[in-house]
N, CA and C of each residue as an Amber inpcrd file, in Angstrom:
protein
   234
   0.8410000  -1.1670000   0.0000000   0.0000000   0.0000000   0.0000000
   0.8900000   1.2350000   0.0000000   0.6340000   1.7420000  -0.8740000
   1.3560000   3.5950000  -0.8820000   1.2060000   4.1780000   0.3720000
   1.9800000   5.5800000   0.2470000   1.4500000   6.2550000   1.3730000
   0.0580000   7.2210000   0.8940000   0.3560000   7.1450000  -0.2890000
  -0.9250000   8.1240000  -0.4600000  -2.1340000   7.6480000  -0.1430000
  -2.1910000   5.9070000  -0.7080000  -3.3820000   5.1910000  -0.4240000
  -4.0320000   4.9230000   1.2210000  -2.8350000   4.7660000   1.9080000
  -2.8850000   4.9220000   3.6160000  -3.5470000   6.4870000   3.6820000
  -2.9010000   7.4370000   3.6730000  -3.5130000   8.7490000   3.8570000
  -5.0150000   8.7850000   3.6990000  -5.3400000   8.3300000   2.4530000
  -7.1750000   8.6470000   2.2430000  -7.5500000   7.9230000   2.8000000
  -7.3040000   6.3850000   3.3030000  -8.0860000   5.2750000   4.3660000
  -8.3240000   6.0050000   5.7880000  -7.0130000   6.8870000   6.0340000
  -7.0340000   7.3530000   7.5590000  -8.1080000   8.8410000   7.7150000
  -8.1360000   9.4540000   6.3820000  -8.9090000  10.4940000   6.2970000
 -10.3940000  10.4520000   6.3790000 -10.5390000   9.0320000   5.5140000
 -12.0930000   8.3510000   5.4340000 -12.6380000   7.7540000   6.5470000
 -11.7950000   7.0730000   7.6350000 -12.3240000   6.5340000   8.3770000
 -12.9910000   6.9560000   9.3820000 -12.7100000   8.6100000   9.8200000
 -13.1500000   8.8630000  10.7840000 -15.5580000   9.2230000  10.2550000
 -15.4520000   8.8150000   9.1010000 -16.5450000   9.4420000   8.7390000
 -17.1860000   8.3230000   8.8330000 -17.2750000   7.2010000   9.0330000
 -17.6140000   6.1900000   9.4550000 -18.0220000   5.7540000  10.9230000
 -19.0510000   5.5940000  11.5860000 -19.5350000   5.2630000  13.0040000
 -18.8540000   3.9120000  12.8130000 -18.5160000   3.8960000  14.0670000
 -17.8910000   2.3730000  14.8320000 -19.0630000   2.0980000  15.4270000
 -18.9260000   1.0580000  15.3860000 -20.5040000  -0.0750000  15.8540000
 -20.3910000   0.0220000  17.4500000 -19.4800000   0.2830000  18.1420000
 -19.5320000   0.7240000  19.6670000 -20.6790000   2.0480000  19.1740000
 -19.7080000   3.2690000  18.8290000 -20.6090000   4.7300000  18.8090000
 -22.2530000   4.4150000  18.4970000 -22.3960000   2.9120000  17.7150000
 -24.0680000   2.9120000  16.8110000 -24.7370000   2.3020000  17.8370000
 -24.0010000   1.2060000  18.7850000 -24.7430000   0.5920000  19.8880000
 -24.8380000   1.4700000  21.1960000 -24.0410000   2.5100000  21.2420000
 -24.3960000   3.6790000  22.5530000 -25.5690000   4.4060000  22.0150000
 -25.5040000   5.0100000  21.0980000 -26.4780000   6.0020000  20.4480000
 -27.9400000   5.3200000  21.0690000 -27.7710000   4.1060000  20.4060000
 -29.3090000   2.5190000  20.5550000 -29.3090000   2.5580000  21.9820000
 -28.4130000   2.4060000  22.5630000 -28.2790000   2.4920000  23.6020000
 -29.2960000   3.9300000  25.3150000 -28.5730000   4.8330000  24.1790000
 -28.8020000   6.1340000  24.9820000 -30.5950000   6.8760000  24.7920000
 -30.4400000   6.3760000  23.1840000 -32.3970000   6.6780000  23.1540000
 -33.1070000   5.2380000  23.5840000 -32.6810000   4.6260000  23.6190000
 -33.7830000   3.2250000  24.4940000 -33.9530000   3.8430000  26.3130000
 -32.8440000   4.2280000  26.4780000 -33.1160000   4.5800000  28.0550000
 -34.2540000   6.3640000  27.8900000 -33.5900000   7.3390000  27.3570000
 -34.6630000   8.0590000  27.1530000 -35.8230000   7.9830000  26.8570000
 -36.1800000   6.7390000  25.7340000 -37.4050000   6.7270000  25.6470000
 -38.3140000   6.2150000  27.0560000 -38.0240000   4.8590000  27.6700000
 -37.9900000   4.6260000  29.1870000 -37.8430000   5.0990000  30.1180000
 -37.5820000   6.2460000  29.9130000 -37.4790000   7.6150000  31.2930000
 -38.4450000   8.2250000  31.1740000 -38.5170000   8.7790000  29.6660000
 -39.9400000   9.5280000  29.5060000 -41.1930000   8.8480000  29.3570000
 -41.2290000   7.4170000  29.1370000 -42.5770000   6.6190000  29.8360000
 -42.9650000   6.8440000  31.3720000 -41.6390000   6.8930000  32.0550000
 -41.7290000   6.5300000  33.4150000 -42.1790000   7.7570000  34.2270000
 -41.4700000   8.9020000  33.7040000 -41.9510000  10.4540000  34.2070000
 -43.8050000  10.9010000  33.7540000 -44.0340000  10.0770000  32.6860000
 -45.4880000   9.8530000  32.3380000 -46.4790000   9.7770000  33.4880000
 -45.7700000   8.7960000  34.7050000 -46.1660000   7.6220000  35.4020000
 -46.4280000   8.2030000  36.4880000 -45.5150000   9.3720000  36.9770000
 -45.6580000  10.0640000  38.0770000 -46.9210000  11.2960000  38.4880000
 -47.2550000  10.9880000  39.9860000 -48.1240000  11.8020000  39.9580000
 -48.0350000  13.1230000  40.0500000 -49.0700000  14.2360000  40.3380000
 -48.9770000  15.8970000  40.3680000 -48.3590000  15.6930000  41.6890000
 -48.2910000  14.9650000  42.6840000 -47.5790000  15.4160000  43.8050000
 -45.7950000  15.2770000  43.8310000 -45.3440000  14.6740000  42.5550000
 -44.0770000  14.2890000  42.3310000 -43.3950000  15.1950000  41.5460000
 -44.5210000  15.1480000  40.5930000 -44.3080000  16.2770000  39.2290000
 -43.5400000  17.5550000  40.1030000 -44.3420000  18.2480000  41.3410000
 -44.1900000  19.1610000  41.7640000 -43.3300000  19.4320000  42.3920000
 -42.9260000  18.5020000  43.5650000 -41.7240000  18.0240000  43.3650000
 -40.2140000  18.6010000  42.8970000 -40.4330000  18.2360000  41.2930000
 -39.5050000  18.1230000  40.6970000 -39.6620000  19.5800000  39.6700000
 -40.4000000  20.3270000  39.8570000 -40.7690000  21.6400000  39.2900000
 -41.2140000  21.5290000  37.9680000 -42.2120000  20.4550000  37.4270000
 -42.5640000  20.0570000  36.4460000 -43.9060000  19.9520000  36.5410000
 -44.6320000  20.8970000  34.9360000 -46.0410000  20.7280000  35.4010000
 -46.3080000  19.6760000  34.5190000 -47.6790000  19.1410000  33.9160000
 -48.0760000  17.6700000  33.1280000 -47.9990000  18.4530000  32.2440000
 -47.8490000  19.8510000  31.5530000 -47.6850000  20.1600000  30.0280000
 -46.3000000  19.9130000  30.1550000 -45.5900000  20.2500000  30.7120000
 -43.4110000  19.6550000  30.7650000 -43.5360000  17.7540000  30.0560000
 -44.0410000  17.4440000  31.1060000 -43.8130000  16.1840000  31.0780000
 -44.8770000  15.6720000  30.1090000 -45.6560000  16.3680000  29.6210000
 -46.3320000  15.6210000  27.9150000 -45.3290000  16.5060000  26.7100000
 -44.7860000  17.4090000  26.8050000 -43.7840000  17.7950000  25.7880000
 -42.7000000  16.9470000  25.6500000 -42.1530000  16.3870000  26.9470000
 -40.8040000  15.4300000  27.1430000 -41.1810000  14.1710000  26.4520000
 -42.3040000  13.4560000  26.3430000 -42.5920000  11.9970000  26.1350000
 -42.9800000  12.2090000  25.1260000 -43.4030000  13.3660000  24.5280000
 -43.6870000  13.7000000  22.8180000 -42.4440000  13.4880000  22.1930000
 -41.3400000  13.6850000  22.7970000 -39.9820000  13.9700000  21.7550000
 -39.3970000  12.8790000  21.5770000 -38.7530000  12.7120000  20.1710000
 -38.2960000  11.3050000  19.6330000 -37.1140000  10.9090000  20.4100000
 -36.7200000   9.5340000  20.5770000 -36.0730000   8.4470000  21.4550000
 -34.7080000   9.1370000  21.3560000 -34.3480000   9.5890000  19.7190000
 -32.6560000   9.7450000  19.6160000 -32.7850000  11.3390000  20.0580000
 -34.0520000  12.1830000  19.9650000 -33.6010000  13.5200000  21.0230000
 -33.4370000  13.5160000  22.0030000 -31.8060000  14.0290000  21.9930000
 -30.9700000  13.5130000  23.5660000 -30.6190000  14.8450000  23.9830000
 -31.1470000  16.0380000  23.6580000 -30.9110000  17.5090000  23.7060000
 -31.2660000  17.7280000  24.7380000 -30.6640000  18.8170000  25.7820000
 -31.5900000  19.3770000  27.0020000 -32.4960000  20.1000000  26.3190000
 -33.5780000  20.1530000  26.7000000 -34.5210000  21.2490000  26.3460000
 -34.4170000  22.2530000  27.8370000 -34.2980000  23.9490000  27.1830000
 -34.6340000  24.8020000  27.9790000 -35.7950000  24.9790000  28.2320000
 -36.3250000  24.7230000  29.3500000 -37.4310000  25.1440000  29.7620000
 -37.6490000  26.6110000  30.4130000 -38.9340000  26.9400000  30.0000000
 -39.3480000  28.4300000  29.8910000 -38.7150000  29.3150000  28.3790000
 -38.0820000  28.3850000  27.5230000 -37.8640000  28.7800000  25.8720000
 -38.0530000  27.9660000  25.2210000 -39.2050000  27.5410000  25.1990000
 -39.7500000  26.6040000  23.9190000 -39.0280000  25.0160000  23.6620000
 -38.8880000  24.5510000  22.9370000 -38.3210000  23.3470000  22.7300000
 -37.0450000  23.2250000  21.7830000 -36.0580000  23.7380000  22.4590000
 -34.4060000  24.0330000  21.6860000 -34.0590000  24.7750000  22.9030000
C-alpha cells in the first residue's frame, strides 16, 4: 500500500460510526425513551416536586427516542 493510499483510508475513516458509537447512540435513546414513559407515570404530587407541570412532562414523552438535547425550559423546545 502507498502512502498516499494509507492517507485517504485514515482520512475516510473517521466518517464512518464504529458499531460501539451505533450501539451507545441505541443504547442512549432506548433509556430516554424509558425515562420519559416513566416520568409519564408520576403523579402531580411528584411532578411538583420536581418543578414540572403535566404540560413539561407531555412535551418530554412527545420527543423522539434519539432527542438527547436538554430542552430549555421556559424557551420553547431548543
Amino acid at each position: 500500500m502507498s502512502a498516499r493510499t494509507e492517507s485517504r483510508l485514515r482520512v475516510a475513516s473517521p466518517a464512518l460510526p464504529s458499531l460501539a458509537g451505533l450501539w451507545d447512540g441505541l443504547r442512549r435513546a432506548w433509556v430516554a425513551h424509558r425515562t420519559r414513559r416513566q416520568l409519564m407515570e408520576l403523579d402531580e404530587h411528584l411532578l411538583h416536586d420536581l418543578g414540572l407541570s403535566r404540560a413539561d412532562v407531555h412535551r418530554e414523552a412527545a420527543r423522539a427516542p434519539w432527542d438527547l438535547d436538554p430542552v430549555q425550559r421556559g424557551r420553547g423546545t431548543a
